[in-house]
N, C-alpha and C positions, 0 to 999 in steps of 0.2 A: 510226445508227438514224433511219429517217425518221420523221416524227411530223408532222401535219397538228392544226392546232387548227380545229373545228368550231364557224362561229360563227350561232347559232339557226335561221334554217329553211332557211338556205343550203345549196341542193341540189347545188351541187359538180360539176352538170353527169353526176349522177347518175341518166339516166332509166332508169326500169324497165323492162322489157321483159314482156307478156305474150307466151300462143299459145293455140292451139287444136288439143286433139290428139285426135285421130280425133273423138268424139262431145260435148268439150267444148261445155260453153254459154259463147259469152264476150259474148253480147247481154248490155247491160244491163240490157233489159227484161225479161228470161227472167222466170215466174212460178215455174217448178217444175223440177227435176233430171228429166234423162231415164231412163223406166225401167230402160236397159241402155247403162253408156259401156267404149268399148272402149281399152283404153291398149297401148305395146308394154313389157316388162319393163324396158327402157330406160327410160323415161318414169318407170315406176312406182317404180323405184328411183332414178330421180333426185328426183322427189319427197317422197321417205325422207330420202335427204340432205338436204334443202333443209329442210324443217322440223325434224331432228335439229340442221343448222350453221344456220340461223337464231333457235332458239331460244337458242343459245349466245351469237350475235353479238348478240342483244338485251338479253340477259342482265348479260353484261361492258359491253355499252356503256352502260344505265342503271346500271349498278352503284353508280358513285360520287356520284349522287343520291339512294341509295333512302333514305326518309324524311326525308331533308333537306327537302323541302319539303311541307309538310303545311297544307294548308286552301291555299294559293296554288300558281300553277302557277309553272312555271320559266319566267322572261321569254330573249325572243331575245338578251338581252347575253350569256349565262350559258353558258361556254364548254363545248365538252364533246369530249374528247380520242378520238382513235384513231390507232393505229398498227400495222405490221408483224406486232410482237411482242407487243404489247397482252396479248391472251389465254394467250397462253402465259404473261407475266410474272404475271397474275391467276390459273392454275391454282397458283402457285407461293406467292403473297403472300396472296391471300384465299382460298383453295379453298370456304368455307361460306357463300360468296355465290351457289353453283349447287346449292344445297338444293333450287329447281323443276326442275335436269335430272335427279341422281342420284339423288335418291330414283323417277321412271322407269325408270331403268336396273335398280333393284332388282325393280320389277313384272314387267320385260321381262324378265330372269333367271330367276324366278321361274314365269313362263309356259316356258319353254324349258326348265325344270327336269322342272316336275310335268304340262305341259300347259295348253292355253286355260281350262280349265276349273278350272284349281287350286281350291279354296274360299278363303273369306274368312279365315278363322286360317290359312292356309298363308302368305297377302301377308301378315298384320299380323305376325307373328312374327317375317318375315324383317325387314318395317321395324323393328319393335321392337330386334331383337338387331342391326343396324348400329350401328359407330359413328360415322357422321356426325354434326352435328351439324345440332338441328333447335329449331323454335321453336313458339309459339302454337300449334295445334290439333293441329298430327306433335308436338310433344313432349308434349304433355298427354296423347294416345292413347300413343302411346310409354311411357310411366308408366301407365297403366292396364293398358296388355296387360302389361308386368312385371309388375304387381300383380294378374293375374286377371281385366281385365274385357277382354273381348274384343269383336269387333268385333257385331254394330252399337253395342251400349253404350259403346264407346268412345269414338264420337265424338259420343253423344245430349248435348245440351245440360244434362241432368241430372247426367250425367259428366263434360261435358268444358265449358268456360265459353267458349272459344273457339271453337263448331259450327260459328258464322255466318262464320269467318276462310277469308282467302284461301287456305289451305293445299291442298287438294284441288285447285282452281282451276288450281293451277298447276303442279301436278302430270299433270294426266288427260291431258297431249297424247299419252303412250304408247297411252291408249285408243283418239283418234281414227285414229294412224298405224296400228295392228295393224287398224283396221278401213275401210280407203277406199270410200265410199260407204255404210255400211253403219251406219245412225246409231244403229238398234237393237240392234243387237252392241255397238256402243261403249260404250251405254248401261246395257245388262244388265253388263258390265265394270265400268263406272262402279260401279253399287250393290254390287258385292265390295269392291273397294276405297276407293272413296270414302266409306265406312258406317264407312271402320277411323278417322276422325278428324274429318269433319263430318258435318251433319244440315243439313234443312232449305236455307235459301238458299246455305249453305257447301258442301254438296251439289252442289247447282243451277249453281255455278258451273262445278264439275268436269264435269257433264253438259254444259254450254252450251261448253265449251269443244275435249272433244272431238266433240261433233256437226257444229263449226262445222271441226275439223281433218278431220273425215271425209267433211264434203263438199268439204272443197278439193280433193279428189283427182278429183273430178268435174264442178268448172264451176272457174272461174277469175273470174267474176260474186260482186265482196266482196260485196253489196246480198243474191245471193243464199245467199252461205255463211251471213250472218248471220242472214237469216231463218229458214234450214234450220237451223241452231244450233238456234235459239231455242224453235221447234216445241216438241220435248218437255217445255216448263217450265209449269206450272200458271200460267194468267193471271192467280190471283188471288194467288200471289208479290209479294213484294215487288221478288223479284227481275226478274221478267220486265218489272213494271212501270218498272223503274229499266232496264232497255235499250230497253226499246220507247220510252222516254225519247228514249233516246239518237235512235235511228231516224227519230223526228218529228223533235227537234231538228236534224238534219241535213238534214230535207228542209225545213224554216222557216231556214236559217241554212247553207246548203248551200258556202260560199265561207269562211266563219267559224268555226274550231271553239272561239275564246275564248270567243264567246257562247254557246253551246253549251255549254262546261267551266263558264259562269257560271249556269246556268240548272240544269243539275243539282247544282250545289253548294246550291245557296236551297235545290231539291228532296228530293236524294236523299241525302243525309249525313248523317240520325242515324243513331247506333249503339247499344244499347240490350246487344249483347253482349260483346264483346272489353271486361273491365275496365279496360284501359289505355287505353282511347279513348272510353269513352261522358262524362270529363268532360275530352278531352282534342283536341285539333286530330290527333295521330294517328287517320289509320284504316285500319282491315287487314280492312274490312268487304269481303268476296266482289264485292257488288252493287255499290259504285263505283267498284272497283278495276275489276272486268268491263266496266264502263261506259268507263274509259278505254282498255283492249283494242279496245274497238268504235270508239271515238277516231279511236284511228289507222287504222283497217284502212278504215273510211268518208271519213275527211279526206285518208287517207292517198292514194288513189286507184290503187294496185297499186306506185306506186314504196316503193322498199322503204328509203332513208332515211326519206324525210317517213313515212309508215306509224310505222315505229322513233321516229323522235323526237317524235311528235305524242304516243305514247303514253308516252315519257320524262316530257315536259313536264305532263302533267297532274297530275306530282306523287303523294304519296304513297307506294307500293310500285312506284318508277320503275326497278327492274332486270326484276322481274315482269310487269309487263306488257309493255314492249316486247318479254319473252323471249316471252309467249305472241302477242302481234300480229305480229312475225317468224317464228316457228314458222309461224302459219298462211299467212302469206302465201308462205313460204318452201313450203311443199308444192301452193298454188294455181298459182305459177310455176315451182317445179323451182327447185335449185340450179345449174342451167346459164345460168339468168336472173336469179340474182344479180346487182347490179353485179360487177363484179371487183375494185372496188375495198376489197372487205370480204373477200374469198375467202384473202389471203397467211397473214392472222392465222388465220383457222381452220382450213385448210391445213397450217401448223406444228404443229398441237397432233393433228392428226386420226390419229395412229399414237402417243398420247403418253393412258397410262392418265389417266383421266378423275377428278377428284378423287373423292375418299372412293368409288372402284370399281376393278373387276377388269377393266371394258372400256373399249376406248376408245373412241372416235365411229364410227372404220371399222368396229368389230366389233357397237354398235348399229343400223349402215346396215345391216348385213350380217343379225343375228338380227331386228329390223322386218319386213324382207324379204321373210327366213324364213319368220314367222309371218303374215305379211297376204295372202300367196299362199296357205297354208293356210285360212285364212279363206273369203277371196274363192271357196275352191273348195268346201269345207265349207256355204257359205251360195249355191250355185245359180251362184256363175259358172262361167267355161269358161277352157284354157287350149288355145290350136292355134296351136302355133310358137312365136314372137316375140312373140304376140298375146294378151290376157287382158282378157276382158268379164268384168264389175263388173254385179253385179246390184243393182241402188241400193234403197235402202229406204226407204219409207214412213214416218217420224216417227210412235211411239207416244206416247200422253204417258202421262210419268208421277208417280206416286201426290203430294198433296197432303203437304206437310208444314211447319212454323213450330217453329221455335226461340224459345226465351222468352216464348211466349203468353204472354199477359195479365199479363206480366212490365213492371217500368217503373223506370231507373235514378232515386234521390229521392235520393242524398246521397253526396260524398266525400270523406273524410278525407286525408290526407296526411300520416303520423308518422314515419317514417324514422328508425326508434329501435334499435340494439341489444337483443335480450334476452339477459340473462346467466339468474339466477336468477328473476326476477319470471314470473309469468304472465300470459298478453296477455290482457286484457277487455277487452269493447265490449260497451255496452250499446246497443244498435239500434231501433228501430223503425219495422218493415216485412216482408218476406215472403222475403226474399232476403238473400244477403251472401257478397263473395266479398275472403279477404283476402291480398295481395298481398306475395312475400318471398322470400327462400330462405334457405339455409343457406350462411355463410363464415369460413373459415379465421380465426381471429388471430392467427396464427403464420407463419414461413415455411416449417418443416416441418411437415407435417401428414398423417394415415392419409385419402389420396383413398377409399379403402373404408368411411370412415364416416357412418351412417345415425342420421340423429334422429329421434328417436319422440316424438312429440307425443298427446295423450290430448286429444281435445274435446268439450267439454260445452255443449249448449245447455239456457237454464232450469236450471240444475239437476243437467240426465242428461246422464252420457255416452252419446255417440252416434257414437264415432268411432275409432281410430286411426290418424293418421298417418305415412306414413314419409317421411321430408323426405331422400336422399341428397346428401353436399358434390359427387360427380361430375356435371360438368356435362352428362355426356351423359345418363344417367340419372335429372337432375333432375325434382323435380316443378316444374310450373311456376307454379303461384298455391299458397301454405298450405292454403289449405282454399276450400272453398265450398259453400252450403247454399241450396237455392231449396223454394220452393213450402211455408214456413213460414204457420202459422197469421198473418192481417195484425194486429201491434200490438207490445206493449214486447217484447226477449229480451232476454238477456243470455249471450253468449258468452265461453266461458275458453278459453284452450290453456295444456293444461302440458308442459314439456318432459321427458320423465322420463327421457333418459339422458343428460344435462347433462356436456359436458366442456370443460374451460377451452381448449381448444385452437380452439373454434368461438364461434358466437355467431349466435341465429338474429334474420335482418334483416328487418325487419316495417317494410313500405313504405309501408303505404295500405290501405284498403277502402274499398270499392262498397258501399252497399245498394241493395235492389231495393224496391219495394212494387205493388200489386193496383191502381194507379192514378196518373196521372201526376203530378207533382209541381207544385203548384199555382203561379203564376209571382208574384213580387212585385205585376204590377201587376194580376193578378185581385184576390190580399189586400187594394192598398188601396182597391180600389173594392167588395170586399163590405162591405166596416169603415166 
């Protein structure tokens, strides 16, 4: 087996290759995409491939840092392996570390099933009833669409505690591919599905993400993919404010992306939603995970190592992002302008079903394809010959939205307690609360089919029923959670009412929230 150990930014003699194919912008300076770019089906489908096998190779090759490093980046010592078989040996060892490709291939299925048009309970159903396994904002919606609440409520931050999480983000690259040049298609996409599990900035990511894949199909200028992203995000986001971050900081800091990773860290890293990160050095926030996507694809300068590793090393959700910063660069260049030195490994695997799916890489080159030719024709282009003009789209923006308004994380607990019989109280005060746990076996044999039922009571009233499933794919993912409470004392109970010795429900921690920010020790001792 040959095996090369990668040591930091050492480029291995790996330079990228751009081109220029027929009406391609690859000026730097381009201001704006041309109205009409014309590609050959060649071209167009090697561009399919390249961000289907780039997002792959970005994928597996951050894989074995993701969240290892959280608030600090990965220093140049810090080795990071690839080989041959690489991929193939990861579809076999970890398969639920490509939770951002397969859950795509489910949308993409999905489209080729019922059509472009499918509606929104058509995707969320299909995600819902897979058994992949999935986390933070896909498994929260995931458990609500079992449960009845269907998409957009599924991913509103009311329902779901996770809106603002990268989940959708890194997902949406199927939108930008079905739709080359065509940012408004991808978009109007985007709010079917991205509605089934985020809101607001969690949203935004997903939109920004395929906007920025749907122009790579039409300039090969990162400066201007990015921009063209970026377009349809409301300016007074949080989000947009946190890459247009990024954007400056790169033209102040243009040779240096540490100082850059330094400057949006002081900046852009609260978190106020994902309860396992607002009092914690984890974050799975949309906005600076998307910020280091942008990382690499600007520092990264078209070569597709440094791109990939730039956006490994900032740390955090470092399988994630390199997968979506290879994705796009991988469709800006075409898979023919891969190095080839990454092509053996994904090569091997690309006739070899794709985990937790029906298809495999070749057979999503191949339905992509399918459907973005359909597109492209359906939305005013042309096809004569060999030859297919792309009618480019104009960036709409869209609609205004924020997750946990006037919402403000003020306190957390950490109890990590068993409940057998007792019932969990917390007496709180504040406007929010969300409490953290699941359901686990105490035995080695155990009924995977059983569901606990929890009864919760605020003040007093019940106001709830919970259903806590031991199955991890059907899990719910936080115990309960309760926002936009009157602000002052509560007092919360859950009771377990189908209690079996065989379980035992794990109560991790709670978040409260309140109507204003949490006053800091050294404000207190200077009012006093």
């Amino acid at each position: 087996m040959k095996q090369l150990i990668i040591y930091g930014i050492l480029l291995l003699g790996l330079a990228s290759c751009s081109r220029n194919n027929g009406n391609l912008n690859s000026d730097k300076n381009d201001v704006k995409l041309l109205a009409e770019v014309t590609l050959t089906k060649e071209v167009l489908f090697d561009k399919i491939r390249g961000g289907w096998a780039g997002q792959t190779i970005g994928c597996t090759y951050g894989g074995p840092t993701e969240f290892k490093f959280k608030g600090t980046m990965i220093q140049d010592y810090q080795q990071m392996v690839w080989y041959d078989d690489y991929i193939n040996e990861t579809f076999k060892l970890d398969p639920g570390l490509y939770d951002d490709v397969y859950l795509d291939f489910t949308f993409v299925e999905v489209i080729d099933r019922l059509g472009y048009d499918a509606p929104a309970d058509s995707f969320a159903v299909a995600f819902a009833r897979e058994d992949y396994k999935l986390w933070h904002a896909n498994q929260a919606a995931r458990y609500n669409i079992l449960n009845g609440i269907m998409p957009p409520e599924s991913g509103h931050w009311m329902n779901n505690p996770h809106a603002d999480d990268i989940d959708f983000q890194i997902e949406a690259d199927f939108a930008g591919m079905l739709s080359p040049g065509m940012i408004n298609n991808a978009v109007e996409l985007c709010d079917r599905t991205g509605h089934i599990m985020n809101y607001g900035d969690g949203w935004y990511g997903g939109v920004f993400m395929a906007g920025m894949y749907s122009a790579a199909f039409v300039t090969d200028n990162i400066d201007l993919i990015v921009k063209h992203g970026l377009e349809p995000i409301p300016v007074e986001s949080k989000f947009y404010k946190t890459i247009q971050a990024v954007i400056d900081l790169h033209k102040k800091y243009p040779d240096d992306w540490k100082q850059s990773w330094f400057e949006l860290e002081k900046n852009y890293t609260s978190e106020k939603g994902c309860p396992e990160g607002v009092f914690n050095s984890f974050n799975i926030d949309a906005g600076i995970n998307a910020a280091y996507v942008v990382m690499g694809l600007l520092y990264g300068e078209k070569d597709f190592f440094k791109t990939m590793d730039i956006a490994t090393r900032c740390g955090q959700d470092s399988d994630c992002n390199p997968a979506t910063a290879a994705g796009i660069l991988g469709v800006a260049i075409g898979y023919s302008n891969i190095p080839s030195y990454w092509k053996p490994a994904i090569e091997k695997v690309e006739d070899t079903l794709f985990p937790y799916s029906q298809l495999t890489l070749n057979g999503i080159y191949e339905l992509t394809n399918k459907h973005a030719i359909q597109q492209i024709t359906k939305s005013g282009g042309t096809i004569e010959g060999e030859n297919i003009t792309i009618k480019v789209q104009k960036p709409d923006k869209v609609r205004y939205e924020e997750s946990f308004e006037g919402m403000y994380p003020v306190k957390e607990l950490l109890v990590r307690k068993d409940l057998l019989e007792e019932d969990l109280v917390i007496d709180f005060n504040g406007t929010g609360i969300v409490v953290l746990g699941n359901v686990k076996n105490s035995c080695i044999e155990y009924d995977n089919s059983f569901v606990a039922l929890l009864e919760v009571y605020i003040d007093g009233k019940k106001i709830e029923q919970v259903k806590m499933p031991v199955d991890y794919i059907t899990r719910k993912y936080d115990i309960f959670h309760k926002y936009l409470l009157p602000s002052g004392q509560h007092n919360l109970v859950i009771k377990w009412v189908n209690q079996d010795p065989a379980f035992r429900i794990y109560f991790k921690s709670y978040v409260v929230y309140d109507d204003k920010p949490l006053k800091s020790l050294e404000s207190e001792i200077r009012e006093s």
